[in-house]
N, C-alpha and C positions, 0 to 999 in steps of 0.2 A: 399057465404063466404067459405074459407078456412077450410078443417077440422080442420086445427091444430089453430085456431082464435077459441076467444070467445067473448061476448059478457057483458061490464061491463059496466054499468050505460048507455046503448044506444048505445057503443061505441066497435066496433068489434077490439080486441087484441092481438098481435099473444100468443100464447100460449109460455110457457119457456123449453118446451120437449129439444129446442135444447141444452140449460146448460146443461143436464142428462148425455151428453157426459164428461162433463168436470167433474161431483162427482161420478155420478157411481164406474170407474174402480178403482180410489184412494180409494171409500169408500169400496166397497169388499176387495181390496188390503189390506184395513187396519184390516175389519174385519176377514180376513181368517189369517194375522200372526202370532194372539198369538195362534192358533189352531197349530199349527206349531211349534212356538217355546216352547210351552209344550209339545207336544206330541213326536217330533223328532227331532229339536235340542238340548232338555233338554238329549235325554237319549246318546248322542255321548258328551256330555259336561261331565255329571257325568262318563261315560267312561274313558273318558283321564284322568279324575280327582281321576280314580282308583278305584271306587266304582263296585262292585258285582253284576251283572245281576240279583239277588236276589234284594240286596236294591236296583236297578234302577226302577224296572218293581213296587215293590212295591210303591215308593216314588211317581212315575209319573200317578199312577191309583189313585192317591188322588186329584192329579189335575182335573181330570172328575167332582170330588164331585159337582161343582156348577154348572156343565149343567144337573144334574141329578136336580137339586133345579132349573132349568131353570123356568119352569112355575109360581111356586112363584115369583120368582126372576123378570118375566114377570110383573106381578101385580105391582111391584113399578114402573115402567117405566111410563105402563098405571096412575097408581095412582097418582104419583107426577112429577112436570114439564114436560117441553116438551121433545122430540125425539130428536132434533137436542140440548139443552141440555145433556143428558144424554150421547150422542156421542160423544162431546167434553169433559165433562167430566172424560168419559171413557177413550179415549186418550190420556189425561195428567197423566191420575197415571198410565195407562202402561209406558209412558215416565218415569214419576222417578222412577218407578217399576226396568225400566230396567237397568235406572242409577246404582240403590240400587245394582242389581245384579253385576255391573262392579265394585262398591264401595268394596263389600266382596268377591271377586274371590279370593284375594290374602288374607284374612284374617286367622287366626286360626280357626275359628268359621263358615265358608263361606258354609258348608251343609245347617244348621240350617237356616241362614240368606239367602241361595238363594231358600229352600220350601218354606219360608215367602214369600217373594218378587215373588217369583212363583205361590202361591198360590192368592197373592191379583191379578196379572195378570191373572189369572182365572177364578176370581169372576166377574172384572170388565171386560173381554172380555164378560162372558155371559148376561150382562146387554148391552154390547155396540150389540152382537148379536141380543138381542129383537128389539131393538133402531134400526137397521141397518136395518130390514125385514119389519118393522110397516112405516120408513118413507119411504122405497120405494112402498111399496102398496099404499100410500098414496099420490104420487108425481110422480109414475112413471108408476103403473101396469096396470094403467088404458090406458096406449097408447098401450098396446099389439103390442110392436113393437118387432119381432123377433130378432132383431138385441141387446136387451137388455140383454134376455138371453145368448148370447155367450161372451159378454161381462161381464157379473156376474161372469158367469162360468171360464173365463179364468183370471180372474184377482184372484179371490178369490182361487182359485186350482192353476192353474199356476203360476203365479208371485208370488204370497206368496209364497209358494216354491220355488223357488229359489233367494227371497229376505231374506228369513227368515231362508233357508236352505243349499241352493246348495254354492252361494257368503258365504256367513259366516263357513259355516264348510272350502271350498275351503282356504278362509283367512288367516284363524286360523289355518290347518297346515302348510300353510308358514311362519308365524308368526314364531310358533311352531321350525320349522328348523332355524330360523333366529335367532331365540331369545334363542333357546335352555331350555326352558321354556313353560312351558302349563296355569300356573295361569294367570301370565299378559298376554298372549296372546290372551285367550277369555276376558280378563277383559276389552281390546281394541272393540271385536267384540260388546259384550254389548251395549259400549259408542255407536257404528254406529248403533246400533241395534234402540238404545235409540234416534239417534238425525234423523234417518227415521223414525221413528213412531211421532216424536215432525214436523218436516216436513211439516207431511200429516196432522197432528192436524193442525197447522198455517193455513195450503192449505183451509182446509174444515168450518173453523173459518170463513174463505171471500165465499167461493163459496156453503156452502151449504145451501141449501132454509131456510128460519125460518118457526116452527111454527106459525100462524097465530090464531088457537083458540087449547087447549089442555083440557084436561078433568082433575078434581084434585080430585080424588075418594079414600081418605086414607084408608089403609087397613084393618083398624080395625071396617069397618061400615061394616051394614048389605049385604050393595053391594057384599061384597067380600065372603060371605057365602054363598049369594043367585047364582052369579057368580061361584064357583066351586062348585056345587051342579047342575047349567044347565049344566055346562063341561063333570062333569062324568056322570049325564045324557046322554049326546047327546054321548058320547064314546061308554056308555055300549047299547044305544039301537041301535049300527049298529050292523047288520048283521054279523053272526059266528067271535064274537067280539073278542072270546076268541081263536081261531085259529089265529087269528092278533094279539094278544098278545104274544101268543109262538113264532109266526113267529120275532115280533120285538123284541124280549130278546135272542132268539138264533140260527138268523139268522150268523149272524155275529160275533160268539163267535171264531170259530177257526182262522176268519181275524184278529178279536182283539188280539189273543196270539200271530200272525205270526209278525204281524208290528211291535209288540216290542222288538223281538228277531232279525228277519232278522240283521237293522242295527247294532245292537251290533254282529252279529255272521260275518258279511261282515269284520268288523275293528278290533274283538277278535286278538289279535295272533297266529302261528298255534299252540302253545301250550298249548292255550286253549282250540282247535277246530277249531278254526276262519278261515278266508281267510287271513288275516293280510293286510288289505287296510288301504294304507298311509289315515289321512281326503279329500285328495285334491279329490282321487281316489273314494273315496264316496259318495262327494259330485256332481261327475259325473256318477257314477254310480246310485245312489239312488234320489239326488235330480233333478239330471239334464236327464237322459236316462228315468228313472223309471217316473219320473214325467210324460214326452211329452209323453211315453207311456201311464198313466195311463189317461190323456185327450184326446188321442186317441179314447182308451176302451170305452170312456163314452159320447164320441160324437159319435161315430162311431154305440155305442148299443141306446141312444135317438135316434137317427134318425131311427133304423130299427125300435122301439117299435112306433114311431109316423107314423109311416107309415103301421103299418101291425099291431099292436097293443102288449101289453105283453101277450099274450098265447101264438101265436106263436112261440114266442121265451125264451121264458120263462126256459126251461129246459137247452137248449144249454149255455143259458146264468152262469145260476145256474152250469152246468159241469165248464162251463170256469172259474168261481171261486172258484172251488177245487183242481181239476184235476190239474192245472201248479203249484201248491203248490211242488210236487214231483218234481222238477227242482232244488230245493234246498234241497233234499233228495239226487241228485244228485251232488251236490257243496260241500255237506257236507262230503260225503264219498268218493269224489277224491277228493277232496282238489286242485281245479284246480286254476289257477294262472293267467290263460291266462285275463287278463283284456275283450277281447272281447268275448269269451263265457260266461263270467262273464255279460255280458252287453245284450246278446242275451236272457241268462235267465230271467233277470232282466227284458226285454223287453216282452214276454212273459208272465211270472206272473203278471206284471201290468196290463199288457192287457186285460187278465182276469178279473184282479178283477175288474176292469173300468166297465167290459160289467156285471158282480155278483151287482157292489154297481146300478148301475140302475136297477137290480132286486127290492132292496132293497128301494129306493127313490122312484120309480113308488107306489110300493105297500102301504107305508108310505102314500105318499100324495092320493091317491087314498082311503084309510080309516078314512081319518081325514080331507078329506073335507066337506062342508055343515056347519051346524050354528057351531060359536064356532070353526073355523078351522085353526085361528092360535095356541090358547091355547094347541085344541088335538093335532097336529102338535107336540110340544112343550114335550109334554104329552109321546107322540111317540119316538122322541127323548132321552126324558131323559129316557126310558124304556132301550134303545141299552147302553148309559150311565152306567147304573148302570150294566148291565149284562159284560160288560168290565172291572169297577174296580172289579168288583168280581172276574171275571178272573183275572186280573191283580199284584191281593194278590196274586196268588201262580204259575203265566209263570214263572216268573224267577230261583223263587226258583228249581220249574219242572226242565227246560233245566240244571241246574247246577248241579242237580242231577242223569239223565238222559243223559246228554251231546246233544252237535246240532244233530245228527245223529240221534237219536231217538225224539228225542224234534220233528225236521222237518215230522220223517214218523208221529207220534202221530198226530199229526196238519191235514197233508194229510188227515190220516183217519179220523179223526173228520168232516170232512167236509160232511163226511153220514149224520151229525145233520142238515147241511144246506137243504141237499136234504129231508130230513125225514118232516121238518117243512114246505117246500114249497108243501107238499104232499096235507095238509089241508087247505091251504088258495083258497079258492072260484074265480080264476081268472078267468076272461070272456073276449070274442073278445074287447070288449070297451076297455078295462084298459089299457088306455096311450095312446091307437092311437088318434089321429087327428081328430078333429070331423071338418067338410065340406072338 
């Protein structure tokens, strides 16, 4: 018998791995874009729209709030209906989510109304994110076919980015020149924003697997106490638990300042500092250049960490995500123009931090595997979460009061924090490499 065959009432079956091709890439595609269009479409939207590097960086670290509530947020998924449930669900009110945002772009009141509509997209991407991880362990992890991780990774990183980022900003300053106008302009990208995500819903409505049996564990029963009581358990009895806490709260505090200013200081005006990039030029610089860089960085460092392991490499990695930070120490203070030095930096610091965030994901899942490894997982995550919008109360307001020039060196040297917390965490030849 075939490996990929099984065996049902006597009767040997091919197994359905090979559908995996046809939901996977749509389903990461779906679940990496609202990461995306909160994170970094929202703060080049509020830009145009005139709003203060201050109120941007503060408004957009409020969107984190429900992946920091990830793990609760976990428990309903488990708790009530199925995964494939919960995923279509999800999908439909990002759809009128996003509608709602295209409905108020041109209104009086359209701040107010697109946090709203921003924020339920937040909630229910972190619920469609539990949904998203629980059904492929469940349907797909079990083939350990290599060929699935590159496919997660490039749909979910790559295409989201430039479905959600590079095309839509690109758009929207043509729009913009056409229209002579910025409200209706993105109020248009929304609509497409809104009828691709409605789309991929329709798509995954027919092709994704149903649950067959789902667990109905409400959360207000003893399960759920006795449940996060073995969680923090099993967190607090690993090994130098509390150096992997520091490490996950502030590993990534000076990336988290840089990502939110970079795009606002690339499209600023020079009189505010800025480079003064037309959208179109941003969206090739940032979502389109910066992006293939940054899956570069992050293939390029998984492969050497699976093959030689992370100590090895560990430190060079950790340089390359500080050190190119000062590239834009260098943009900020000649004020360079030239689009392709602009794009080399750009290339560069992505690059970095591609090979920096696999510091970061190695050591993550490497602490929060064993009983209970989605929850810690989880647990993990929303640790990085919450140390972001903290930061994220006061990047802005920082840079505007300090200007990019120093904003950028400040950031540079923070990056001794990254180096400072990788000092203590316990990495051994095993961590990451490849085992046979």
């Amino acid at each position: 018998m075939r490996d990929d065959q099984k065996i049902i009432n006597g009767i040997p079956i091919m197994s359905r791995w090979r559908s995996h091709w046809l939901w996977l890439p749509t389903l990461y595609l779906t679940r990496g874009l609202p990461y995306v269009i909160l994170l970094m479409t929202s703060l080049v939207y509020f830009n145009r729209m005139g709003l203060s590097n201050g109120a941007i960086t503060l408004t957009s670290s409020w969107f984190l709030l429900p992946f920091i509530l990830r793990p609760l947020l976990a428990r309903l998924v488990v708790g009530y209906w199925s995964r494939y449930t919960w995923i279509i669900l999800a999908e439909f009110v990002m759809t009128i989510s996003l509608g709602g945002l295209a409905l108020v772009a041109t209104s009086a009141n359209w701040f107010e109304w697109t946090v709203f509509f921003l924020m339920i997209i937040a909630t229910v991407a972190a619920l469609h994110d539990v949904a998203v991880e629980r059904l492929y362990k469940r349907e797909a992890a079990l083939y350990h076919r290599p060929g699935f991780f590159g496919v997660r990774a490039i749909s979910y990183m790559l295409l989201s980015l430039i479905i959600g980022m590079a095309i839509p900003i690109t758009i929207a300053g043509n729009l913009e020149v056409i229209n002579r106008t910025i409200a209706p302009s993105w109020a248009r990208i929304y609509w497409v924003l809104s009828a691709v995500v409605a789309s991929l819903m329709v798509f995954h409505i027919f092709i994704l697997p149903k649950d067959s049996l789902h667990a109905n564990l409400p959360i207000w029963t003893g399960v759920t106490r006795q449940w996060w009581h073995d969680v923090k358990s099993a967190f607090v009895r690993r090994p130098h638990y509390v150096a992997s806490l520091c490490f996950l709260f502030c590993f990534l505090i000076p990336e988290g300042m840089f990502f939110r200013i970079a795009p606002l200081f690339l499209i600023d005006p020079g009189s505010n500092g800025g480079l003064a990039l037309s959208p179109q030029e941003l969206g090739l610089v940032s979502g389109t250049i910066g992006t293939f860089s940054l899956i570069a960085g992050c293939i390029f460092g998984i492969g050497l960490v699976r093959r030689d392991g992370l100590k090895r490499w560990l430190w060079l990695f950790v340089v390359a995500l500080t050190l190119p930070k000062f590239v834009f120490v260098y943009l900020s203070y000649y004020f360079v123009s030239t689009l392709s030095i602009i794009n080399i930096c750009m290339i560069i610091e992505q690059f970095g931090t591609g090979l920096g965030l696999i510091v970061y994901v190695v050591w993550l899942t490497h602490c929060t595997k064993g009983e209970h490894s989605i929850f810690t997982y989880s647990i993990g995550t929303a640790i990085t979460a919450f140390s972001w919008v903290m930061t994220g109360w006061f990047t802005g307001f920082l840079q505007e009061y300090v200007g990019y020039r120093l904003f950028f060196l400040q950031v540079a040297l923070l990056g001794v924090i990254s180096l400072i917390v990788t000092c203590f965490i316990p990495v051994t030849e095993e961590v990451g490499k490849r085992k046979g």
